[in-house]
Structure formats: C-alpha cells, structure tokens
C-alpha positions in Angstrom: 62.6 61.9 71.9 66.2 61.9 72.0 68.7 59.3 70.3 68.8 57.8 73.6 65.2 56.6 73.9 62.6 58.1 76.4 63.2 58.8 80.2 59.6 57.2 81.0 57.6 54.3 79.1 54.5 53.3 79.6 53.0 49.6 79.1 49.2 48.7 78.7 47.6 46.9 76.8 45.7 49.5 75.0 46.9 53.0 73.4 45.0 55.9 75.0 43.7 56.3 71.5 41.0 55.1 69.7 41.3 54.9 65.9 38.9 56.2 63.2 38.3 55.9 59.6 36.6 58.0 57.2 34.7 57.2 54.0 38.1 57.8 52.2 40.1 55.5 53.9 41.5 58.5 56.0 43.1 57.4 59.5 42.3 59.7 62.6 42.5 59.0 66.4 41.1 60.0 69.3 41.2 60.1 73.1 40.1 56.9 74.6 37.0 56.9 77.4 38.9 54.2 79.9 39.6 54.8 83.5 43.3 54.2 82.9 43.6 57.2 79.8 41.7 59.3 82.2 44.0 58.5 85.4 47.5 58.7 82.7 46.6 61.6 80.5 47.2 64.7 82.7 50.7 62.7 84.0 51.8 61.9 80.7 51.3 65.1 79.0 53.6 66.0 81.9 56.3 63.6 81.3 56.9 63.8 77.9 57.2 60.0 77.5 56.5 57.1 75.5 52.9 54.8 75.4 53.2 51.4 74.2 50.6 49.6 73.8 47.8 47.6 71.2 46.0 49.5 68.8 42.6 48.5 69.0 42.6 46.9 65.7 43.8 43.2 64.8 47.1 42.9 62.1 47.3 46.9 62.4 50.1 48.6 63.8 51.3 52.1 62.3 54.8 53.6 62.9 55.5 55.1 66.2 53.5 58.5 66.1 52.7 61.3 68.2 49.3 62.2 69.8 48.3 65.0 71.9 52.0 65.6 73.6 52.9 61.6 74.1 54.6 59.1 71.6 52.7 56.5 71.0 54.1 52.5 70.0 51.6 50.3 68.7 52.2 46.7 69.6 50.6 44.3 66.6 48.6 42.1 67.9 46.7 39.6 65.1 42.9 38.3 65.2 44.0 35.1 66.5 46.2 36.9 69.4 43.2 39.4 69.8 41.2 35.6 70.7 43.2 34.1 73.1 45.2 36.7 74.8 42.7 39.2 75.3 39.5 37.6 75.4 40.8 34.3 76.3 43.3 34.5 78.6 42.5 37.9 80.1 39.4 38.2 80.3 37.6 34.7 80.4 40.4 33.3 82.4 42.0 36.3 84.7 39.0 38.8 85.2 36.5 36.5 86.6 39.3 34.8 88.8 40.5 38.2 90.5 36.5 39.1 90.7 35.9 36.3 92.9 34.7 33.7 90.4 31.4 36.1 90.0 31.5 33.7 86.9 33.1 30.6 86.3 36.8 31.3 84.5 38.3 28.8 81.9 41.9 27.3 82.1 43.4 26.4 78.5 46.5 25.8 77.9 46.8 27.4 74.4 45.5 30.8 75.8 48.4 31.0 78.3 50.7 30.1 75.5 49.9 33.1 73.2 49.5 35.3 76.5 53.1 34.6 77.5 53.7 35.1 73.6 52.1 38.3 73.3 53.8 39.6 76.5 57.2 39.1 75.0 56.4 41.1 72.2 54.9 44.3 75.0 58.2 43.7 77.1 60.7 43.9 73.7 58.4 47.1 72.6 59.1 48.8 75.9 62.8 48.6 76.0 62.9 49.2 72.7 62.3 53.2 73.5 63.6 53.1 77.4 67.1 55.6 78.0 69.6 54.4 80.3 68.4 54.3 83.4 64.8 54.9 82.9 61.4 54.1 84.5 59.0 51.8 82.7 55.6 51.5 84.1 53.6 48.4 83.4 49.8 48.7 84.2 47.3 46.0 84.6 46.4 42.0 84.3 46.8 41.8 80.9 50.6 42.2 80.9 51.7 40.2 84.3 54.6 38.9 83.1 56.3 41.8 80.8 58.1 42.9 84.5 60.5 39.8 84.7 60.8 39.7 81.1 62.0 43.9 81.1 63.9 42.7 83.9 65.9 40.5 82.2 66.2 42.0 78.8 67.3 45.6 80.2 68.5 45.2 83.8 69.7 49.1 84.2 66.0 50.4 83.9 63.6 50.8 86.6 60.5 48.5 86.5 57.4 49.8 88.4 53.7 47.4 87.8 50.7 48.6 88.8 47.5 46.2 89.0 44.0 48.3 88.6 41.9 45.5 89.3 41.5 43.3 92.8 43.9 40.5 93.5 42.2 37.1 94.5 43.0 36.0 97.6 45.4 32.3 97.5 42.5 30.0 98.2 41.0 31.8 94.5 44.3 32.4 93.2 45.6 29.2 93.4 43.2 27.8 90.7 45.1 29.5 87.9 47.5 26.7 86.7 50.0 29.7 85.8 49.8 31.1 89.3 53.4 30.7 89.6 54.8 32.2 86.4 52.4 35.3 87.0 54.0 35.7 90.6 57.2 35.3 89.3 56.4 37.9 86.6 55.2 40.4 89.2 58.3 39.8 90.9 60.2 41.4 88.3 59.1 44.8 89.6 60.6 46.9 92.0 57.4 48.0 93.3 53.8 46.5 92.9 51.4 48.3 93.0 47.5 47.1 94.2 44.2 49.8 94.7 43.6 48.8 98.1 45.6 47.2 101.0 44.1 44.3 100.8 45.3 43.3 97.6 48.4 44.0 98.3 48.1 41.7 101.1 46.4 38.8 98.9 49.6 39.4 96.3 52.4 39.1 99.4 50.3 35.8 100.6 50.5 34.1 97.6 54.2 34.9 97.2 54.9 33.1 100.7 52.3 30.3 99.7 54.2 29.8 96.2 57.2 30.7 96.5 61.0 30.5 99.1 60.0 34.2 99.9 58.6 35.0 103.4 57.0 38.6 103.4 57.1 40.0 106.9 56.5 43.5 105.7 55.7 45.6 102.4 58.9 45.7 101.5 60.9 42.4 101.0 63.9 41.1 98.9 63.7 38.0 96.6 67.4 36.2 95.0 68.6 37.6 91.9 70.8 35.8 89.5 74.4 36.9 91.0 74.0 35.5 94.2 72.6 38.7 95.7 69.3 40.1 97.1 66.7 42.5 95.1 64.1 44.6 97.1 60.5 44.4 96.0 57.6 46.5 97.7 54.5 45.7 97.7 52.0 48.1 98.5 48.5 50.3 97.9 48.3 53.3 96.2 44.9 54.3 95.5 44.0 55.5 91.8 42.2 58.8 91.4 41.5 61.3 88.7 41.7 64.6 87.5 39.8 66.4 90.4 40.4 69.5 89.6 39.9 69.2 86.0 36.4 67.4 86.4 35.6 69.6 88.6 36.4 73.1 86.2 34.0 70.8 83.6 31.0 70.9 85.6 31.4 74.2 86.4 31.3 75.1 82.7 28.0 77.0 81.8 27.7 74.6 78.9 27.7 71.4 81.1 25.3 73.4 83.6 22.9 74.2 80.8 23.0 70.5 79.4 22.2 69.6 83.2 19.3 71.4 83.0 18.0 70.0 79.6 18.5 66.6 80.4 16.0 67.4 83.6 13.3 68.9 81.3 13.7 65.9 78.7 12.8 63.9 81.3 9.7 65.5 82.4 11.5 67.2 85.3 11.1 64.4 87.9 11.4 64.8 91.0 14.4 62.3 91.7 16.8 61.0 89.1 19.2 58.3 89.9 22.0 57.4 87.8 24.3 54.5 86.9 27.0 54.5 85.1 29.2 51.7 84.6 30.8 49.4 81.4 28.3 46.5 81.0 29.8 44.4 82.9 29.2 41.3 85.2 31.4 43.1 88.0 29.4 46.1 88.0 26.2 44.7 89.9 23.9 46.4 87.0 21.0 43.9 87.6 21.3 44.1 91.5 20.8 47.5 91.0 17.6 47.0 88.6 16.3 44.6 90.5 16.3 46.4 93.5 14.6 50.0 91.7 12.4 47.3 90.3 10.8 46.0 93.3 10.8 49.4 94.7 8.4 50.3 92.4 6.3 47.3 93.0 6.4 47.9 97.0 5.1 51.7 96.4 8.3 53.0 97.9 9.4 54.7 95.1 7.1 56.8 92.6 6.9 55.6 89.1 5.8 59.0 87.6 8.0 61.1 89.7 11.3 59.1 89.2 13.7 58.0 86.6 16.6 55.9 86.5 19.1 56.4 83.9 21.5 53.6 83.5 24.7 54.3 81.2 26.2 50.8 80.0 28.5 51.4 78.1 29.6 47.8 75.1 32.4 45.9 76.8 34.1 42.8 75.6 31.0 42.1 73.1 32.5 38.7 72.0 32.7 37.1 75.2 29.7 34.9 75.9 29.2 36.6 79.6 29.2 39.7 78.2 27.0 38.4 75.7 24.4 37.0 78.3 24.9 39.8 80.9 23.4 41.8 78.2 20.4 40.0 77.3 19.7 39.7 80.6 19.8 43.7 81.6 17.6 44.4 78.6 15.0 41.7 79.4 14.8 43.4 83.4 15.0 46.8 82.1 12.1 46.2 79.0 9.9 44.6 81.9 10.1 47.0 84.4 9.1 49.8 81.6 6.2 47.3 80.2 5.0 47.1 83.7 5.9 50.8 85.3 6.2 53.4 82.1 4.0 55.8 80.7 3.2 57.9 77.4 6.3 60.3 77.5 7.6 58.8 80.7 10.0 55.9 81.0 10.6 54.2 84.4 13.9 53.3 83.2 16.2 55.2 80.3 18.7 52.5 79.1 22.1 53.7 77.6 23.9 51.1 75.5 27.0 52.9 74.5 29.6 55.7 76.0 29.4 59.5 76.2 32.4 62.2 75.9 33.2 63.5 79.3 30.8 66.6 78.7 27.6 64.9 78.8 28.7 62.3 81.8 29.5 65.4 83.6 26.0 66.7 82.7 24.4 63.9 84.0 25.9 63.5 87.5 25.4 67.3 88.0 21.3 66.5 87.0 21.5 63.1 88.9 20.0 63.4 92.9 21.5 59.9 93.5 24.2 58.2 92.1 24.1 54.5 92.3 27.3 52.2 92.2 26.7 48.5 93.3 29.8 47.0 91.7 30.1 43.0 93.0 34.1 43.7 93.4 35.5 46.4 91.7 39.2 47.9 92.1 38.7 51.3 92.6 35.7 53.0 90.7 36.5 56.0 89.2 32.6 56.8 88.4 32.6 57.3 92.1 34.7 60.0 92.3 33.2 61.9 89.2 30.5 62.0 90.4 32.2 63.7 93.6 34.2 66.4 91.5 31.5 66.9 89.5 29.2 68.1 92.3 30.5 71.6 92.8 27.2 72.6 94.3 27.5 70.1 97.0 23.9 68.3 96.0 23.0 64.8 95.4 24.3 61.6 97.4 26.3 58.5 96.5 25.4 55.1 97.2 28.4 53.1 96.6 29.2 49.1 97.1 31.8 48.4 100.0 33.5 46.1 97.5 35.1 49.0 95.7 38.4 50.2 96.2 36.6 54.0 96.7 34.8 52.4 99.5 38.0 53.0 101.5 38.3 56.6 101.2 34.6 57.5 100.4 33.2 57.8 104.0 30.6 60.4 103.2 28.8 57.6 100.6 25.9 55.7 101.7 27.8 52.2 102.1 25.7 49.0 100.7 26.3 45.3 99.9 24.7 44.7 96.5 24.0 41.1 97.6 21.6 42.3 99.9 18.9 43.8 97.9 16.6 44.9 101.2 19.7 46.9 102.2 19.9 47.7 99.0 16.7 49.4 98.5 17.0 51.1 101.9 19.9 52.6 100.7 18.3 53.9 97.7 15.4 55.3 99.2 17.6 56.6 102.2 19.7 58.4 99.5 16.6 60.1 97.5 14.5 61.7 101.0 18.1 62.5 102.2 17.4 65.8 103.7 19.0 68.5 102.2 21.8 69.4 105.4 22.5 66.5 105.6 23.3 65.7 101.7 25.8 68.8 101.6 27.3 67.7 105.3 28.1 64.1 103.0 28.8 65.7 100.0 31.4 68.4 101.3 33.2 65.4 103.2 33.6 63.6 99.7 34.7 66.5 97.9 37.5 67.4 100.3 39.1 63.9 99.5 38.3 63.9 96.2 39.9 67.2 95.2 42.7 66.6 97.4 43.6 62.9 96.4 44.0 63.7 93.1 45.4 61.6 90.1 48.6 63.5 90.3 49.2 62.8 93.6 48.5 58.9 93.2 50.8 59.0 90.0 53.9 60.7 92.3 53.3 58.9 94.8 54.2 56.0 92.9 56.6 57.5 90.9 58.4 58.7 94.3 58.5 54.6 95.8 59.3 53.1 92.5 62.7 55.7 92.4 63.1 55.0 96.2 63.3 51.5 95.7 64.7 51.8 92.5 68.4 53.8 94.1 68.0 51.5 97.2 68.5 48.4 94.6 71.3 50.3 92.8 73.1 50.6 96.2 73.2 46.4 96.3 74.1 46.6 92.8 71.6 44.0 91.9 69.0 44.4 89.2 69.3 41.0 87.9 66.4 38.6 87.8 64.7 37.0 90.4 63.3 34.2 88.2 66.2 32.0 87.7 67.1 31.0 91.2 64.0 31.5 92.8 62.5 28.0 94.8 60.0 26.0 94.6 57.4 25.9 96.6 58.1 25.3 100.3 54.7 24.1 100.8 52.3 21.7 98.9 49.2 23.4 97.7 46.0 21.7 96.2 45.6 21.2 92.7 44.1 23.8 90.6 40.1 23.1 90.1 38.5 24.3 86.7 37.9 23.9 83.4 40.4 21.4 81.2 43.6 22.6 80.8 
C-alpha cells in the first residue's frame, strides 16, 4: 500500500477470513468457504487491493492486516449491531423480501436505524484506504446504502455495487418501508450490478415507480447536486468461479482417490445423488427430500442401491427460520432412514456443517446426480462446481429454473421444485440417463463453465464500471444524486407487514 491509499477497495460485509483461536489465546485466520471469497479470491490476489469488511466476531476488530496477498480492514461491529443489522435487518427483513416472501419478512424501525448506522461506518472504512481516483466495489444487500454515502464523502472515486442475490420485483419491493432510501443508495453507483437480467429489470422498475427517473434503457442519468446529470447503468453480469482452478482440483490424484473411498464407504451403490447447499429456506432442501422420499415409497427408486447425501452446511443459527428450517429437515431426513435404512446402509447421509474445497470436490466427482432445487436463488455457484469438477464428463445436474445458473446451464435437467411429480421425474430421468447422452449434457455445461469463468465476470465488471466511470468524468459530475432527486411521481400502496 502506498501513502496514497489503495487503487481498488473492496466492501462486504464479511472479511474473506475466518478467525481462529487456540488453547493459548493465539489468533489465526483462514480462508472463508462463501461463494463471494470463492468468486473474489483469484481477482484480488490479482489486484493487490484492500478488503474491508466485519470480522466475524462481535466488539473485535484488529488493525488493518495482511492475509494471503490482500489487506484486510475490519469493520467493528458490536453484539447488538450483530442483532439488528445483520440478523435483523438483513436477513429477517431483506433476504426473505428479495426471495419472494418464501417466509414472511419483519419491518422494524430500530433495525433500519442501526443498518443505516452500521453502513456509515462500511462507507467511512472504505474511503478511508481509496487513492485518488480509485475503484471501490461494494458487494451485496447488506450494504445498500454505503454507494450514496461513498458518493458523497469522496466524490473523485469510482463507485461500482454489485447485488448477488435476486431483486424483488415492485409489487414485493414496495413492502419495505425503506424502499426509497435503498434505491437512492443504489443510485450512488455508477454501475449496478444484478445476476440475471431480470433483476436488473425489477431494480430499473422500481426506480421509475419511486423515483423522477424514467429508465428507457440500461444505462440512464439521475440529477446530481450541481445542477448536472450522472450516468448510472444498470445491468447483468453473471457470477462464476474459478473454472479452471476447480477444475485442476478434481483432477488431482488425491481428490480422485477420495472419490473413490467415499463410493466404497458407502457400500458402492449404484446411484449417489448429492446436495449441497447452506441450510437455508431458499435452497428447496425439503422439496428435494420430500421428493427422494416418496420415490422410495413409489418403488421408483432403490433403497439398497441408492444414497443421497445432503451437505447443509449452519447458516444464520440465531434466526428463528433458520432455527425451524432445521428441525424440520432432520425430522424428514430421520423418517425416511427409520422407514428406508438398513444395518450399514443409510437411505439418506445428513451433513450438518461445511467441508474444505478438497472433499466437495471429491464428492461431486463420486456423485451420478447432482441435485439443486433452490426456491429463488441468485446464481448458484454449487452448480457450476459441480460442472468444473466433472473432468470426466459423467454425472448429470438437475438444477431449479429459479437460479441465476438456470440461464446459462442449458445442458442441466431444468425442474420447478414446486412441482414435486416433475420433480421426481427429473430425478429419476437424471439417474437411468444413458451414458451418450450424460457426456453429450455434460460437455455442453463444461464448455460454458470453463469459458465463463470468475475472471471474466470480474473484468467484465471492472471494464463497465471504468467505462462509465470516464464517461461521468467527461460531464464533470460525480456529485450525489440524493439531494435533488424527486419524489415520487406516482402514488404507490402502502407497505403491508409486520409493525414498523
């Protein structure tokens, strides 16, 4: 890092490190499991920026520290903070609204309050180690605001925001009570970022639903403080991963010989399907189960000769859904072994915490069928391991069309987890697949997987945001768009939910 600050900063609301602590009090940290680490890693080992983000641990934040080629900032964030920003606000209140109220979401006031608090504290962090001129790149719901508030704390740096999870659509959207000061906070970007065209869409809606700004296009230009125009584009850029990297993994004669153990642990059956997901209400885990289940009880699928493993790894553990969600998968998954297991053989193997990328790579190379029924998901990187992991061009995806992978994966066998006959079909379609076929899929998957890698998505971005970035230089306006931006040209119904 130079005097100056860092060229490129970027904004999440977790390091990509986990920390540990020894019996002597002795501080260590690791590489985080998440989707985003996995996506950022190879691009900011690259970059030789700055991370700022949350610890992982309430009323601790460290100095500044490198990690594995990248500075990381911790942002404190206290137990109370920890409550109602991230487990409030986030994800009681945010999560389940952009996931098409799969479960009710709560609307208190108090939440929003230390959210808006907390993303003060993210945006001050961030310009705190930006050069002149640099790029900051926000990622994700949890920090919807920080891009106005960078905006107008450092107007020479370029703001990108990128949003991994789906964005509602108005008639949803407009139940959050805050839908306006989270638009105008998005607004603060020069480009925003969505998975899949249709979010961006939803996002450009609600801005012509809430705001003075008409959208006719991707790109469109909202009033800055001065009197003049900023440009804002909104568009999709689809998340990937490390292909190439994943791919080199499974290849590995270690991974290949764990394969082959976890296949003879299991009694060598002849079909093993696989899920692997965070437990999470999103993720369709007990569509899944329920559909395996009643295959066994129609006969369709052989109790002795199959195994599904299910991965679930702890997720949000003091949120009450989360809570439920996982009393309820255990209760399925204990009754279907009761009823369908044998001495040495369960029906079901139940996974409740994470594995390093060895072993997940292990697994989808012993899987035949991969199963992802996510309810609405953003993009689902599982998905496209399980693609770059299959060097060998066997075994066949089943994946939800409510994914964001659902819009490149063609080769996948397409479901709607809501329909559990389709659902089944689709599972027994994917385990008698014959074996042409199954490589004619699999090599169709593979060529878009290895060639829409996470370094591609990452440039791409990278290339619009400095695109749009000079093109708002040239009008001499990066000033905020909050100040003089109107009111809403058009009444819209009042927000229904829980008390504010």
């Amino acid at each position: 890092m130079s005097k100056a600050g860092f060229d490129f900063v970027v904004v999440s609301n977790r390091l990509p490190v986990d920390m540990q602590e020894d019996a002597s009090g002795e501080i260590s940290w690791t590489r985080s499991p998440g989707g985003l680490v996995t996506a950022l890693d190879p691009v900011m080992k690259g970059a030789e920026g700055a991370w700022v983000g949350w610890s992982g641990a309430p009323d601790f934040a460290p100095e500044p520290f490198d990690a594995d080629g990248t500075f990381l900032v911790p942002v404190p964030l206290s137990a109370e903070e920890i409550s109602e920003y991230y487990e409030g606000f986030s994800n009681d209140t945010l999560w389940p609204l952009y996931h098409d109220v799969i479960t009710p979401p709560a609307y208190h006031r108090a939440w929003f309050d230390v959210y808006e608090t907390v993303n003060e504290r993210f945006a001050q962090a961030a310009v705190e180690q930006a050069a002149e001129g640099a790029t900051i790149w926000i990622h994700d719901y949890q920090l919807q605001l920080v891009p106005a508030m960078i905006r107008q704390l450092r107007p020479d740096v370029k703001v990108g925001y990128f949003h991994h999870i789906p964005f509602p659509p108005f008639e949803l959207f407009q139940q959050l009570p805050w839908r306006r000061q989270v638009i105008d906070g998005l607004l603060g970007a020069d480009v925003v970022g969505f998975q899949r065209r249709s979010d961006a869409t939803n996002f450009m809606n609600c801005v012509r639903r809430l705001t003075a700004v008409k959208p006719r296009s991707n790109i469109f230009s909202v009033h800055a403080h001065n009197g003049t125009r900023r440009l804002v584009k909104a568009a999709a850029f689809p998340i990937s991963i490390d292909s190439q990297s994943f791919s080199r993994l499974a290849h590995s004669e270690e991974v290949k010989k764990r394969a082959e153990e976890i296949r003879a642990d299991l009694g060598d059956p002849d079909v093993i399907m696989l899920g692997v997901d965070r437990l999470d209400y999103t993720k369709g885990i007990r569509h899944r189960i329920k559909a395996y289940g009643e295959l066994l009880e129609d006969g369709r699928v052989d109790a002795a000769s199959t195994t599904l493993i299910q991965v679930a790894s702890p997720s949000r553990e003091n949120v009450t859904a989360y809570q439920d969600l996982r009393q309820q998968v255990e209760i399925l998954v204990g009754r279907i072994n009761g009823e369908y297991g044998e001495i040495g053989h369960s029906t079901i193997h139940y996974l409740h915490h994470s594995y390093p990328q060895e072993e997940m790579a292990a697994l989808y190379l012993a899987a035949d069928v991969m199963l992802v029924t996510s309810l609405r998901d953003g993009m689902n990187l599982v998905a496209k391991e399980y693609v770059a992991a299959r060097y060998d061009l066997g075994g066949a995806l089943v994946l939800s069309e409510f994914t964001g992978a659902a819009d490149e994966l063609g080769g996948a066998i397409m479901v709607n987890p809501h329909d559990i006959a389709g659902l089944k079909q689709a599972i027994v379609d994917a385990a008698n697949m014959p074996a042409a076929e199954a490589r004619r899929r699999m090599r169709r998957l593979r060529r878009k997987v290895m060639q829409d890698d996470v370094n591609k998505w990452a440039q791409a971005f990278i290339a619009s945001l400095d695109e749009m970035g000079q093109r708002n230089e040239t009008n001499g306006s990066y000033a905020p768009s909050i100040s003089s931006a109107a009111e809403p040209v058009e009444p819209v119904a009042r927000p229904v939910g829980a008390s504010v």
